[in-house]
N, C-alpha and C positions, 0 to 999 in steps of 0.2 A: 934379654931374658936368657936363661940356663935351659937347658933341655927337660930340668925337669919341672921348671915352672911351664915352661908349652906345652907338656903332657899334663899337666892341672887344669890348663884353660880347656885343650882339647877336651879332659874327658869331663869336664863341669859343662861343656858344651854338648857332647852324647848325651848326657842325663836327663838336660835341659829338653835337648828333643824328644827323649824317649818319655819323659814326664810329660808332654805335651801331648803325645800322642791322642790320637780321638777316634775310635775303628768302630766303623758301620758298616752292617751287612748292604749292598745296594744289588746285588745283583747272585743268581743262580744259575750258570748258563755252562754249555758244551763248552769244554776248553779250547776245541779249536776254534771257537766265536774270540775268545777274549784273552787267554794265554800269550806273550809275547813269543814270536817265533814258535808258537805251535803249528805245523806245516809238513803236509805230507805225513810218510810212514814213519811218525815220531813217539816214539816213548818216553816220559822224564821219568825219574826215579831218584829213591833217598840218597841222603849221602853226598861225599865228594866225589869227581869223576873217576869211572871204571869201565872197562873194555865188558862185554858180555864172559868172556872165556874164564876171567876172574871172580867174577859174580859168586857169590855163595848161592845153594840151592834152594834158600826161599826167595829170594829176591829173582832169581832164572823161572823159578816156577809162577813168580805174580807176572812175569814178563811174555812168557809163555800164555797166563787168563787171560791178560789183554790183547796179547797177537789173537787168539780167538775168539774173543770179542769182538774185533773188531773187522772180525772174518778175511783177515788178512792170510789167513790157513785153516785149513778144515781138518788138522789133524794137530795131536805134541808133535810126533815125527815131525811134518812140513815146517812148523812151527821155528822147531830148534834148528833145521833145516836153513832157515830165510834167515834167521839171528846169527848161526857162525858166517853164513857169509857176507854180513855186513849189508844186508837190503834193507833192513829197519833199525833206524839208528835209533840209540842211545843216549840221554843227555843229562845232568843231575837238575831237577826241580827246582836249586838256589838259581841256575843258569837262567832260570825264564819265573824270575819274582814269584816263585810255589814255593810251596810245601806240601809233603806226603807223611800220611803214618806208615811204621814199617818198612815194606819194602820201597809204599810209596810212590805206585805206576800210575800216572796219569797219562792216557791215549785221546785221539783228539774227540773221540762222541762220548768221554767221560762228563756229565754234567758236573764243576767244580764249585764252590762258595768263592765269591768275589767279595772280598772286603776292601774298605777303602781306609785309607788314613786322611780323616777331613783336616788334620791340622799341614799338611804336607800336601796334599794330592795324592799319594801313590796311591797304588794296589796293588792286594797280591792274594796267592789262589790256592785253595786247598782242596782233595779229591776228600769225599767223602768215608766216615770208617767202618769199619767192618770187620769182623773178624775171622772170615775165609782166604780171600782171593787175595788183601794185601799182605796176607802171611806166607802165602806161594802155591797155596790151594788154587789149581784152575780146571775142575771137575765141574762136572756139570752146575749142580748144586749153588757151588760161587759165581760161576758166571749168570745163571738165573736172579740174583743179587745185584749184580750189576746191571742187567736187563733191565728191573726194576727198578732201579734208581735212574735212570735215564726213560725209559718211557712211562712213569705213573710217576712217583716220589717229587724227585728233579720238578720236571714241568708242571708240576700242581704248585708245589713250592712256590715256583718260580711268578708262577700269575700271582699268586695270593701274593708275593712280595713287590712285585711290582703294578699291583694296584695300591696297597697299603701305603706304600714309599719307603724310605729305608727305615733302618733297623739299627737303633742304637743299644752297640754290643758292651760297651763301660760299662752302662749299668746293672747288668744282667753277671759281669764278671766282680763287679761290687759287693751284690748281694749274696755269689754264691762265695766268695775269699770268708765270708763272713757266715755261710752254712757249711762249712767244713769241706767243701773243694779246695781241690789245690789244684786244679784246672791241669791235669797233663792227664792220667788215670782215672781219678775219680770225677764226675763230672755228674753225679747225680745230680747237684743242686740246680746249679747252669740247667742243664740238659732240661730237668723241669721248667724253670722260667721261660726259658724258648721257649719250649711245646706249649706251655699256659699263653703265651703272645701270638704265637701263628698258629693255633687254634683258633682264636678268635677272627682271626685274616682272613684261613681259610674258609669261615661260617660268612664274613662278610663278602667274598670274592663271588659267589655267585656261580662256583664252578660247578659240575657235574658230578652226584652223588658216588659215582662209581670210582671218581677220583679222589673225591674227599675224605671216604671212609678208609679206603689203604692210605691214606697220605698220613692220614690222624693216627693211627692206628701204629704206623712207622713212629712218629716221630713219640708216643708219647710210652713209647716201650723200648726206646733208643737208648739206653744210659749214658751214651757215649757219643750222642749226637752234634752236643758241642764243642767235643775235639776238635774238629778239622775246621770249624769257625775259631775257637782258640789258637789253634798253628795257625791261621790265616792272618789272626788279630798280632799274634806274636813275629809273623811276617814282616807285617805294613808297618810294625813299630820299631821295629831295626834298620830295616834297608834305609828312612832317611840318615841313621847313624852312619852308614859306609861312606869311607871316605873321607876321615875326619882328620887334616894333617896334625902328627906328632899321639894322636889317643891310642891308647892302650886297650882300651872297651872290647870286649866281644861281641861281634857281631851276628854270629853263627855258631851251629856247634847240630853237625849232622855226623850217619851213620851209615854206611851200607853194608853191614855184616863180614867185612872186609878190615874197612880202614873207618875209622874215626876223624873226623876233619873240622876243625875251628877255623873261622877267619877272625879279623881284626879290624876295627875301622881303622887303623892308619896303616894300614897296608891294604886296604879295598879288596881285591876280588878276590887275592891269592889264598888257596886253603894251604894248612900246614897240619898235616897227618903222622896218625902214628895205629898200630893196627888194633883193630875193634875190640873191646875187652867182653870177657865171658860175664853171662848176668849171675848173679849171688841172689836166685827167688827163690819161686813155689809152684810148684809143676802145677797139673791138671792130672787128675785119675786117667793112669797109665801111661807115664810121662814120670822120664828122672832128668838128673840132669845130664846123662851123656845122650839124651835127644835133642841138646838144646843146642844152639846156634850163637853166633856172636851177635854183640848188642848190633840194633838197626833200626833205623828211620830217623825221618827231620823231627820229629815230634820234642826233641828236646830247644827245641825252639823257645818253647813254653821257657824252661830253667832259663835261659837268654835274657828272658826278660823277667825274670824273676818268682813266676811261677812250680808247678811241679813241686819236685823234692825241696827247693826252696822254701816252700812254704808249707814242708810235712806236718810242722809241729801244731800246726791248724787243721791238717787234715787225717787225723787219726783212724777214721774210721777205714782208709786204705790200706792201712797195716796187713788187717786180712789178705790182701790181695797179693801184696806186696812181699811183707814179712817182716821180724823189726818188732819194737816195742815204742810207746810212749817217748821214752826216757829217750830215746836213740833216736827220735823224730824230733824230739825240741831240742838238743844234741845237735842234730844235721841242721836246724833253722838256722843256728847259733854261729853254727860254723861258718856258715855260708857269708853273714855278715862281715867275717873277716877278710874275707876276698873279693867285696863289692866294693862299690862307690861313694852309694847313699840308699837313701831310701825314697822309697813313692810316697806323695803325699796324697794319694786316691785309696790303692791297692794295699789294705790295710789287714792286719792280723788280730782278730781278740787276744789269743793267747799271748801275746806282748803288751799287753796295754794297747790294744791299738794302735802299734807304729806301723809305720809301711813296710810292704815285701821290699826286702833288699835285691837293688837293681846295681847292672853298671860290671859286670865281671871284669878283674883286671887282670890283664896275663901277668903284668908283674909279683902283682901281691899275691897272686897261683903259687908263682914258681918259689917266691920268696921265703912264703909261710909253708909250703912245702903242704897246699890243699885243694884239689883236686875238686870242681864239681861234681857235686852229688846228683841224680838221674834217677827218678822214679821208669820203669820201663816196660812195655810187655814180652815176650820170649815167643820167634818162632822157631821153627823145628831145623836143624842143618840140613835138612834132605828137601827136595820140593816137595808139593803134593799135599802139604799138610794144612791144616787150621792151627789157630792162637794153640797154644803149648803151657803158659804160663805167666808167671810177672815175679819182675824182683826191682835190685837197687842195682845202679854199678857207678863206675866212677868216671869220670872221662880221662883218657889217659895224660898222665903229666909233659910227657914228651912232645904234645901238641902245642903246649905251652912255654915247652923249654923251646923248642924250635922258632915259635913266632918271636919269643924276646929275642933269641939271636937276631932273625932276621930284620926286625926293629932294631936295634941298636945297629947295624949295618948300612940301615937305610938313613939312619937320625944321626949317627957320630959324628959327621963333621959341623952340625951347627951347636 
């Protein structure tokens, strides 16, 4: 065979996994229980790896809510103090099978979502979202949020889910592809279904009133609560993709307000970056866009597997959030098919006739057709301190692209 008939089987082989896929919630739990190499005074975070010094200032600032959280410092001063000199390390979240939104800090008493991929075994883990502290808010305020999800939310959850048994998360992303989710921003439909499911869990669990009622109360005013089970589910369903000699597929495709970073399954670990692009959104009353900051977090995870701006032209009702028209959302679905693989025969669109969400990104046909993934996204602020700012679109930079073909054709030329 030719090199490019071994990049065919390769990546009809990706697809194959990734269509396979089967992502169940089975577990709730502190990341340092279940995170790989969660240990000691560790931090993960969005994105490809970065030193603290380079950080932008939302991502310093979420880093900063956790170091006090986790009462690793009783002040910012001490804080930023223990971070330049390298006493709490640093690690990016793909390093240890996560995912984060945003800035995307997971510390080890964060309670994370544990999803599994039943067709594989793996799992992988997502912190909960919010829209304070992972934007680089670490005021009081944000960390009482996180308080809360770890002592009342988290552990209510957690019984209700593991008396119940797991939690089959397909379906629920089935029926919301099909109520105008596009599962990365908008997540009203999803986010319902859950809460309509583990309500009834935690009415069967038998737990204590005083747990119950904040737990319900969280989750069914959450609009955005199955985000970070969506990045988990979009986790568990790529990492069996890495590793796939001769495929082209994307495997990843993170953020840290810095650098923009895609990997490859047939190049496995290595990211190949190019620097973070500015968002094209829609502020927040009192907010323009020279408050706004470079694109950031794993959350496009989601577009990975097909999800998000992938599947805009279904989900119209985000345009508000977002920005854009109709026309410019079945436009971006379209396009997107040009630079995929195939399509899912689960993860289906009305607005097409019901074909499936286009899966399978190919850095080739990126670089070829000269089209760039499209990213539905949210906007935190470039300074720390701040809450959510805004949402828009951006693209992910082509260079990321152009870079991994190199590197592939380097790695593959002599067979």
């Amino acid at each position: 065979m030719d090199i490019k008939q071994r990049i065919e089987l390769a990546n009809q082989e990706a697809v194959k996994r990734i269509n396979a896929a089967e992502p169940v919630l089975v577990d709730i739990a502190p990341a340092g229980e279940v995170i790989p190499g969660m240990s000691g005074k560790l931090i993960t975070h969005s994105g490809p790896p970065i030193a603290w010094k380079d950080m932008c200032g939302a991502q310093q600032g979420a880093i900063i809510g956790n170091v006090l959280y986790e009462g690793w410092a009783d002040s910012v001063e001490e804080a930023k103090l223990k971070l330049e000199k390298g006493e709490i390390r640093l690690e990016p979240n793909h390093h240890h099978q996560a995912v984060g939104p945003m800035a995307g800090t997971i510390s080890p008493s964060s309670p994370v979502w544990v999803v599994e991929n039943k067709a594989f075994g793996n799992r992988a883990y997502c912190r909960q979202v919010e829209g304070k502290q992972q934007f680089g808010n670490y005021h009081e305020e944000a960390l009482g949020d996180l308080r809360k999800w770890r002592d009342i939310w988290a552990p209510t959850l957690r019984k209700a889910l593991l008396k119940k048994g797991v939690m089959e998360l397909k379906p629920i992303i089935i029926q919301a592809l099909q109520m105008g989710d596009e599962l990365h921003n908008r997540h009203s439909a999803s986010s319902s279904l859950f809460a309509n499911q583990f309500a009834v869990a935690l009415a069967e669990a038998d737990l204590p009133k005083e747990m119950v009622i904040p737990t319900l109360y969280y989750i069914t005013n959450h609009n955005l609560i199955f985000l970070g089970l969506a990045m988990a589910c979009g986790k568990a369903i790529t990492d069996p993709v890495k590793g796939i000699e001769y495929s082209t597929i994307v495997t990843a495709m993170a953020r840290n307000g810095k650098e923009f970073g895609i990997r490859v399954s047939g190049m496995g670990e290595e990211w190949f970056t190019a620097p973070s692009p500015f968002v094209d959104g829609l502020y927040l009353p009192g907010y323009t866009a020279k408050d706004g900051g470079f694109d950031m977090g794993d959350s496009a995870i989601t577009e990975t597997v097909g999800w998000g701006a992938f599947t805009l032209a279904g989900a119209t009702g985000i345009l508000s959030l977002v920005g854009g028209t109709p026309e410019e959302a079945m436009n971006y679905s379209r396009e997107m098919r040009t630079i995929t693989t195939t399509t899912h025969p689960t993860y289906k669109m009305p607005i097409f006739g019901f074909e499936g969400i286009s899966i399978g990104i190919d850095i080739r046909k990126v670089v070829q057709i000269g089209s760039a993934p499209i990213i539905d996204t949210a906007i935190a602020h470039k300074e720390m301190g701040h809450s959510i700012i805004g949402a828009g679109l951006v693209r992910a930079p082509m260079d990321c692209f152009k870079k991994a073909l190199i590197a592939f054709g380097k790695k593959y030329q002599s067979t």
